[in-house]
N, C-alpha and C positions, 0 to 999 in steps of 0.2 A: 516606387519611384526609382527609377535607373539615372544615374551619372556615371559619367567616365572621366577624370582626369580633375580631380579635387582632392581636399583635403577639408574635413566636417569640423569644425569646431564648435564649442558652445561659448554662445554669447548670448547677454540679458539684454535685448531691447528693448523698450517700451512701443509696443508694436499694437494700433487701436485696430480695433473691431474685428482682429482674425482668431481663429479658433487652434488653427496651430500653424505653427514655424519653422523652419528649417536654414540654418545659414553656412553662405560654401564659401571659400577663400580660396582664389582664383589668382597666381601667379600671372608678373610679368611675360607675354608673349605664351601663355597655354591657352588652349580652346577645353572649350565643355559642352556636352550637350545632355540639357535637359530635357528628358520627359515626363512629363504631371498625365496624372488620370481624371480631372477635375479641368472643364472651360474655365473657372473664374480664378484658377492661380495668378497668382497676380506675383511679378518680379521686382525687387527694387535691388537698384546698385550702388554703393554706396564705399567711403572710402577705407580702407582697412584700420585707417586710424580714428576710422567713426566721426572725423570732422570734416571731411567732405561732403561733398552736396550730394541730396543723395537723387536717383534720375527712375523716374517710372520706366520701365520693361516690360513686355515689348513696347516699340517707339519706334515711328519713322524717322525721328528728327533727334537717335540718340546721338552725339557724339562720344561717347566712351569708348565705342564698340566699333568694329569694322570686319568686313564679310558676313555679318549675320544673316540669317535667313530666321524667318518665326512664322510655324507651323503650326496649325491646330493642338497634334500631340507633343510639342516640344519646341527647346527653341537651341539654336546654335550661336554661341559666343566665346569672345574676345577680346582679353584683356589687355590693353597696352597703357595702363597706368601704370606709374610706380609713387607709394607702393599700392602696392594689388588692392584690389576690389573684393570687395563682398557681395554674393549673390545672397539676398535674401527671398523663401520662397515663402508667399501667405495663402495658404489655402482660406478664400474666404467665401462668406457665403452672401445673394446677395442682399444689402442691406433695404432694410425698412425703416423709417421713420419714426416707427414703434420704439425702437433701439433707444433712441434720441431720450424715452423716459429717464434712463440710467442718467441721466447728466441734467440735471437742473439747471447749472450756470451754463449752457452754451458757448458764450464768447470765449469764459474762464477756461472753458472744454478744449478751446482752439476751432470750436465749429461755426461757419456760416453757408449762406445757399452757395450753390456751386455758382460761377462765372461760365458761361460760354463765350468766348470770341470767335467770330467767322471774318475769316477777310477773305471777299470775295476778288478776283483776281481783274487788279485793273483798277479797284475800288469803284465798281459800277454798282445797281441796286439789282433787286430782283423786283422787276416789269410790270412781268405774268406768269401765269398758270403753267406754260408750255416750256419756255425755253430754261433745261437746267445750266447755272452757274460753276465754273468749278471755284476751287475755295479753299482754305488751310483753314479747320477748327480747330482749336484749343478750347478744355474746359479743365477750369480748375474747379476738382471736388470737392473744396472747403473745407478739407482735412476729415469728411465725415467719407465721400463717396472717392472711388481712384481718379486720379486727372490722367488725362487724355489729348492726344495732339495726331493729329493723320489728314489728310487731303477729304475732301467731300464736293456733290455737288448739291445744289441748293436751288429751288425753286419754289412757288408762290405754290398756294391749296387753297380749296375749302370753296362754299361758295355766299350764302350770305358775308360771310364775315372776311371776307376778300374786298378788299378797295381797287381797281383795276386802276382808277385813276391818281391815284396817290401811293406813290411809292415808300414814302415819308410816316405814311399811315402805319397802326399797329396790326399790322399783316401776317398770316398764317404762314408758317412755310414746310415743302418736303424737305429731306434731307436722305440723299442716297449715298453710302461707300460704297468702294471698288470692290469690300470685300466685308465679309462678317463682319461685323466687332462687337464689344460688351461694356459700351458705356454706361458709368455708375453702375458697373456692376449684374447690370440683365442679361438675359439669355441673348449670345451673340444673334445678330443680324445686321443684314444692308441698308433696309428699308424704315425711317423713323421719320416723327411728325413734332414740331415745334407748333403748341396751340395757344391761342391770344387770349381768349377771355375776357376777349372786349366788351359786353355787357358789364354795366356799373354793378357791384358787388357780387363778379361772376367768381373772381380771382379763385376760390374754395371747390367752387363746385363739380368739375370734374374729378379733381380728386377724391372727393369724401363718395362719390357717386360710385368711382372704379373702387374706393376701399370696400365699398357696400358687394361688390361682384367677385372680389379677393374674401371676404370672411365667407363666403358662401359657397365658394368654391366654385364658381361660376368657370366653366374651362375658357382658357385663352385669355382672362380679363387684364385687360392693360394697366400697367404699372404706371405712375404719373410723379414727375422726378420736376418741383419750380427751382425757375435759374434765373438767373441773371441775365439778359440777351443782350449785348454787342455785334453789329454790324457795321465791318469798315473803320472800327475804334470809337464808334457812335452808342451809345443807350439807347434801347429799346424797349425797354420795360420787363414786368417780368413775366415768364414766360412758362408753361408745361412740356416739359420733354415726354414725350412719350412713344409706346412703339405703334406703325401704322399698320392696320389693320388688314389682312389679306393672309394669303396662305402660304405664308414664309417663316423659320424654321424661331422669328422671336415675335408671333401671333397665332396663329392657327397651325398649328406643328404637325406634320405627317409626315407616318413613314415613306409612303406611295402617293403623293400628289397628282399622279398622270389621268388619272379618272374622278377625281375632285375638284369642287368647283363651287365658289362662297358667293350666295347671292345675296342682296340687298332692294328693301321693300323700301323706293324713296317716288316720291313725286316728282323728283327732276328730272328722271328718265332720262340720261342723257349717257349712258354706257353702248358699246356699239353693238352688245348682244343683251336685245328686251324684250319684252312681250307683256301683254297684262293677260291674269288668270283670266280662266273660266267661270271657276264660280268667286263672289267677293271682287272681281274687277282688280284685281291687285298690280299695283305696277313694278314688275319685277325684274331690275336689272342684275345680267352675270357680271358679276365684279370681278373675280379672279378666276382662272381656270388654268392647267396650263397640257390642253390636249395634245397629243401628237397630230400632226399634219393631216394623215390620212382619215383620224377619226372625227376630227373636229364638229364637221357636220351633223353626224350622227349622235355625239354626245349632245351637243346644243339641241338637238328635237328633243333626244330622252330627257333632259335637264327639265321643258316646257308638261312634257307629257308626267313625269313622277312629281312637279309641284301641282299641277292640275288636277292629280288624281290625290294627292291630299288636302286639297281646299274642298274636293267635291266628297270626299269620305268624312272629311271636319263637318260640310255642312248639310249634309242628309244621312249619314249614320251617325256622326258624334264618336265613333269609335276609332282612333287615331294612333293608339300604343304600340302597334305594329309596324309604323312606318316614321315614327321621331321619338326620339330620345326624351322619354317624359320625365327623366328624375333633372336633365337639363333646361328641359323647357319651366320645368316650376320652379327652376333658380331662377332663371333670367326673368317669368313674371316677378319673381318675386321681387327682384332688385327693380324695376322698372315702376312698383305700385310703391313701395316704399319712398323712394326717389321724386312719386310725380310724375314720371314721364313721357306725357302724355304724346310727344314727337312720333311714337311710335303708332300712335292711333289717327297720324296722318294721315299716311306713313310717312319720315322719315329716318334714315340709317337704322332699318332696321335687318339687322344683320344674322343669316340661315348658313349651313352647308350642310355637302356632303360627301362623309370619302371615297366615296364610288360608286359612283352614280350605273356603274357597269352591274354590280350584285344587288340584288333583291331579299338580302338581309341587313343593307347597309341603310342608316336612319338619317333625318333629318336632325340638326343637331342647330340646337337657337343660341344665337350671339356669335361674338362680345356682343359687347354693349357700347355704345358710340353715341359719342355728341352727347354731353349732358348739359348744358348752359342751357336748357329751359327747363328746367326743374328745381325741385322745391319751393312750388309757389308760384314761377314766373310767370308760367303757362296765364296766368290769372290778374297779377298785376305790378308785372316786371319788375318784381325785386326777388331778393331770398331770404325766406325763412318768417316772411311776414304774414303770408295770407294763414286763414282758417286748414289748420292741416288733418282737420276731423271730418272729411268731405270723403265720399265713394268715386275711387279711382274707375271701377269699372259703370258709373253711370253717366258717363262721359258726353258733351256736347253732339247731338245728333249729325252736327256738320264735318265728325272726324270721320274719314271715309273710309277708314282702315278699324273702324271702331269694334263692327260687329265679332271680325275676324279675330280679333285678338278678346273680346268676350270668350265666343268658341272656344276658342284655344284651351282654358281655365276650365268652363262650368259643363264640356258638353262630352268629356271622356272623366268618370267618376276616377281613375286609376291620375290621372292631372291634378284635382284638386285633393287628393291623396297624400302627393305628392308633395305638393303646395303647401299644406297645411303641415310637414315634417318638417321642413326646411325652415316654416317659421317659428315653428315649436323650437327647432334646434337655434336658431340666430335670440331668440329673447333669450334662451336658459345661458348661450355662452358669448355671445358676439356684441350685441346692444351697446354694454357698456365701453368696450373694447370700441368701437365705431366711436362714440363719445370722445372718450380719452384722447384718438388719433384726432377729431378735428382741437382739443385744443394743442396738441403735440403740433399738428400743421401750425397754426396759426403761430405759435411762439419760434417756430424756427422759418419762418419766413415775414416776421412781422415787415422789418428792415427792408424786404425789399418790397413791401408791399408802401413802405413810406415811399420808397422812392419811386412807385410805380406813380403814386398820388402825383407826385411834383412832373411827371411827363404826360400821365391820362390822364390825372385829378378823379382814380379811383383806386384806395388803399387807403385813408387817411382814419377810417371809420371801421374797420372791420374788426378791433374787440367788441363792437355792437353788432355785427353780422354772425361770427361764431358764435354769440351766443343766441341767437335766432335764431341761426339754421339748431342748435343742437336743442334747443325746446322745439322747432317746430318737429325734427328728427323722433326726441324720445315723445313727443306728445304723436306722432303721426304712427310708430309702430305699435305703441300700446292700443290704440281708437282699431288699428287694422287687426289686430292681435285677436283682441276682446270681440271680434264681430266676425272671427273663423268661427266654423264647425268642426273643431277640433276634432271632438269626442266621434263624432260624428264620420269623420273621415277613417279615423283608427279603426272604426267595424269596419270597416269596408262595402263587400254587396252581403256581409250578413244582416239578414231582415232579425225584425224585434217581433215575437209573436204575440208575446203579453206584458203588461208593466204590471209590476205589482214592487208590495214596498216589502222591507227587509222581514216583516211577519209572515210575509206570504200573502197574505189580501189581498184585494185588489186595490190599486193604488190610484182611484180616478180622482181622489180627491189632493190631490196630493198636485204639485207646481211646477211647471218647467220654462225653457227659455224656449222661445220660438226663432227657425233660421227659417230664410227664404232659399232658393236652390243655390244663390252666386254666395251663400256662407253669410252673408248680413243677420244679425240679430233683429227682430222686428218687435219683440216682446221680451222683456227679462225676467216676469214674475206672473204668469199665469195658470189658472186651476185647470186642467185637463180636462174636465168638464165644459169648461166657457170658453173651449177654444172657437168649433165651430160657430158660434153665437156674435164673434167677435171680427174673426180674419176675413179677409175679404175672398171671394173666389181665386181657388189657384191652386198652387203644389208646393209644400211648407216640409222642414226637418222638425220632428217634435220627438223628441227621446232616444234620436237615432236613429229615428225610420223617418219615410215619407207618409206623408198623409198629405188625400185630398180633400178640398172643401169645393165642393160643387155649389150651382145655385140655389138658394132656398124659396 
C-alpha cells in the first residue's frame, strides 16, 4: 500500500466484518492518494474527533471532499474539514450470509436486510423492456453489507414474470452503471438484475438454488443478495439483487472475450442471432458475444457448426470429453437434479459458452445456472418443498423436448457420470449440512421483510413453514439421489472386473449384491448373484462394478 502525505496513527475501532484496518489522519487543506491492491477496500471518513458522521468512500454524492477522482488502483482526496478527517482503509472480503451465524441476536447485532432506493428521474415508472431510465440509487447495507449511492439506469426484464400492462405490478428490473461498481460487496460490474419471485412461496428459492452452484464450485454462479425495494419513495416488496448473466467481468469473467460467445438453450428464441441444432432440434440463441466487426460473420457460422458437431458426437458416439468441460458439466447436472430443475429439459435458460470459439482445444463449458423459481417441486404442483422429492429427475415427462439431450449429456460419456458421482460424493461428505444451515440463516435474516412482502403480495406470512419444507424435501431429495448413484462403480472407471470371488478366494456366486441400471438407479438392494439373470428383465445392468448383459431367455 503506497500513500503520500499522512500521518498513520493507531486507533481502536470497532470495525464489523473486515479482517484488517488501517487508519490515516489527513490535515486541513493536504491531499492524499491512495493505492490498495485489493477491489473491495472499501474507505470510510470520518471525524478526527470520532464523533463525526462518518461517510462511505468512494461516493459520487460525497460532500467532504472536493476534486477527487476514484480509480480502480486508488483514490485521490481532500480534506477541508477542521478538525481533519480520518481515512479509514477496510480490506474486506466479500460477505456471505453464512457470516450472519456469528450473531444470533441480529437486530441486537445492528443487522437488517439492505434497503435499496431508486428514484427514477421525473418520478416516472419503468413501462417496458426496452427503454432505460436513468435514476439515483441508494442502498443501505443494514450495517452487515457497505451502502452505496451513484447514478444508474433502470429498465423492465424477464419474460413470463414481466406485466407489460401494469407498471404498479411486482416487476423484474435491469439495472446498468456508467461504470463497474461492487455492491454489497461482489466482484465489480455494470450489468445487475433485480428479481421478483413472484410465485407464492418462491421468496427462498433462487437463493438456496445459487447456494447449491456456490458449494459446488459451479464457475460463474451468481451470488443473491434480498432487499428491500423502493421505487420513487414507494414499497415494492422484497426483492433478489443479483448479478446478470453474460460475459462481463461480475458473471462469466475472461481474460480475451473477442472470440467468446455464451449461449442459451431457451424456447423463446427470440435473440437476433439463432438457429436450432442438427441433431436433438435444439433451440439455440447467441446471447452475448462481443466479435470485432470484420469477424462477426464468420464466428456466428463456426458458433452453429462447433454446437452441431457436439450434439451430433453426444448422440452417435456418446464420447463428448474432448470438446466440454466434464468436471463442469457434472456440477451444473448436479446442481440442476438436486434442485428439480426440470426448466432445463424444456429447454429453458439454459446456459453454455465458450472462450474461443477460434481454437480447437477450447471447450464447451455448462452454466451458470438461471431462473430457478420452478424448482423444488413446482414443476409438479406449484409450491415448494411439498411434493414427493424421491422421484427420478432423469425419467422425466416425455413432452420435455430438451429431455433426451440432457439424458446424454450424463449416462452416454462414462468419463461424465464419473464425474457426477465425485461431485456428489464430495457435497454429502462436506456441503449438505452447510446448504441446511444457510436456508435457516436465510430465512431468520430476512424474515421481516418477508412480513412486509405478505402485507403488499400477501406472500411471506408463512414461510417458517416453507423453510422447513424446502429443507426436508432438500436433505430427504439428496440422500434418495445419493443412495441410487453408482458410486463404487464409477471410481473403477473402464477397469473391467474379471472374477468375484469372496475374501477366501472362492468363488463368490453365492454371495449378494445391489443391482444399478446404466443412468446409476438401484433396481435391486439384496440379490444372490446367482438369481440375477432369472429375475432382471432384458437389458444392460451394473452388478459388482461391471456390466453385465441379460439377453432374452
Amino acid at each position: 500500500m503506497n500513500l503520500r502525505g499522512y500521518t498513520k496513527k493507531l486507533v481502536a475501532l470497532p470495525l464489523l466484518l473486515c479482517f484488517s484496518s488501517q487508519v490515516y489522519s489527513i490535515e486541513v487543506g493536504r491531499s492524499v492518494t491512495i493505492c490498495f491492491p485489493k477491489q473491495n477496500t472499501v474507505f470510510l471518513a470520518i471525524s478526527d474527533t470520532l464523533n463525526g458522521s462518518t461517510v462511505s468512500f468512494p461516493s459520487d454524492h460525497n460532500p467532504a471532499y472536493h476534486g477527487k477522482t476514484v480509480e480502480e488502483e486508488g483514490a485521490y482526496v481532500i480534506s477541508d474539514h477542521n478538525p481533519a478527517h480520518k481515512i479509514i482503509l477496510e480490506e474486506r472480503e466479500s460477505q456471505d450470509l453464512d457470516d450472519l451465524l456469528n450473531y444470533p441476536d441480529l437486530p441486537g447485532s445492528g443487522f437488517h436486510i439492505p434497503r435499496m432506493d431508486i428514484h427514477i428521474d421525473g418520478g416516472t415508472l419503468v413501462a417496458d423492456k426496452k427503454t432505460f431510465l436513468k435514476a439515483l440509487i441508494k442502498i443501505d447495507g443494514g450495517g452487515f453489507y457497505p451502502d452505496l449511492i451513484d447514478s444508474v439506469w433502470i429498465r423492465g426484464r424477464g419474460n413470463s414474470t414481466w406485466n407489460a400492462d401494469d407498471p404498479y405490478d411486482k416487476n423484474p428490473y435491469r439495472l446498468k452503471f456508467r461504470k463497474e461498481v461492487s455492491p454489497f460487496g461482489l466482484a465489480k460490474g455494470k450489468n445487475w438484475i433485480l428479481l421478483t419471485n413472484k410465485e407464492r412461496h418462491s421468496l427462498m428459492a433462487n437463493a438456496i438454488g445459487m447456494k447449491v452452484a456456490q458449494l459446488v464450485q459451479l464457475r460463474a454462479a451468481n451470488h443473491i443478495i434480498p432487499i428491500d425495494l423502493f421505487i420513487n419513495g414507494e414499497y415494492r416488496g422484497n426483492y433478489n439483487f443479483t448479478e446478470k448473466v453474460g460475459l462481463y467481468s461480475n458473471s462469466v469473467k475472461l481474460t480475451d472475450r473477442s472470440r467468446a460467445a455464451l449461449l442459451e438453450l431457451d424456447t423463446y428464441f427470440d435473440e437476433t442471432y439463432k438457429f436450432h441444432s442438427g441433431c436433438y432440434h435444439l433451440p439455440v440463441n447467441i446471447k452475448d458475444h462481443h466479435f470485432k466487426k470484420g469477424e462477426k460473420a464468420v464466428m456466428l457460422s463456426r458458433i452453429q457448426t462447433e454446437f452441431d458437431r457436439l450434439c451430433s458426437m453426444l448422440q452417435n458416439e456418446g464420447k463428448i470429453s474432448q470438446l466440454v468441460d466434464v468436471d463442469q458439466l457434472a456440477r451444473y447436472l448436479m446442481v440442476n437434479e438436486l434442485i428439480g430443475n426440470y426448466e432445463i429439459m424444456h429447454p429453458k435458460s439454459l446456459f453454455l459458452y465458450k472462450e474461443d470459439f477460434a481454437s480447437p482445444n477450447s471447450k464447451f463449458i455448462f452454466g451458470p445456472v438461471w431462473d430457478l423459481n420452478w424448482t423444488f417441486g413446482y414443476e409438479q404442483n406449484r409450491d415448494y418443498g411439498t411434493t414427493d422429492p424421491e422421484v427420478n429427475f432423469w425419467d422425466a415427462p416425455a413432452h420435455f423436448e430438451n429431455r433426451q439431450f440432457i439424458n446424454d449429456l450424463l449416462f452416454k460419456d462414462e468419463s461424465v457420470y464419473r464425474a457426477y458421482c465425485k461431485v456428489w460424493k464430495d457435497f454429502m461428505e462436506h456441503h449438505l449440512q452447510t446448504l441446511l444451515d444457510y436456508c435457516d440463516n436465510y430465512y431468520r435474516y430476512t424474515k421481516d421483510s418477508f412480513l412486509r412482502n405478505a402485507d403488499k403480495w400477501n406472500d411471506g406470512g408463512d414461510y417458517h413453514i416453507v423453510v422447513q419444507n424446502m429443507k426436508n424435501w432438500l436433505e430427504r431429495r439428496a440422500r434418495y439421489i445419493y443412495s441410487h448413484l453408482n458410486i463404487s462403480a464409477s471410481l473403477l472407471g473402464n477397469t473391467s472386473v474379471k472374477a468375484i470371488t469372496s475374501v477366501n478366494g472362492t468363488p463368490a456366486m453365492n454371495e449378494y449384491e445391489e443391482i444399478y441400471d446404466l443412468q446409476g438407479f438401484r433396481k435391486y438392494g439384496h440379490m444372490q448373484k446367482t438369481g440375477i439373470s432369472d429375475v432382471l428383465a432384458p437389458g444392460i445392468y451394473i452388478v459388482g462394478g461391471k456390466k453385465i448383459a441379460v439377453i432374452n431367455r
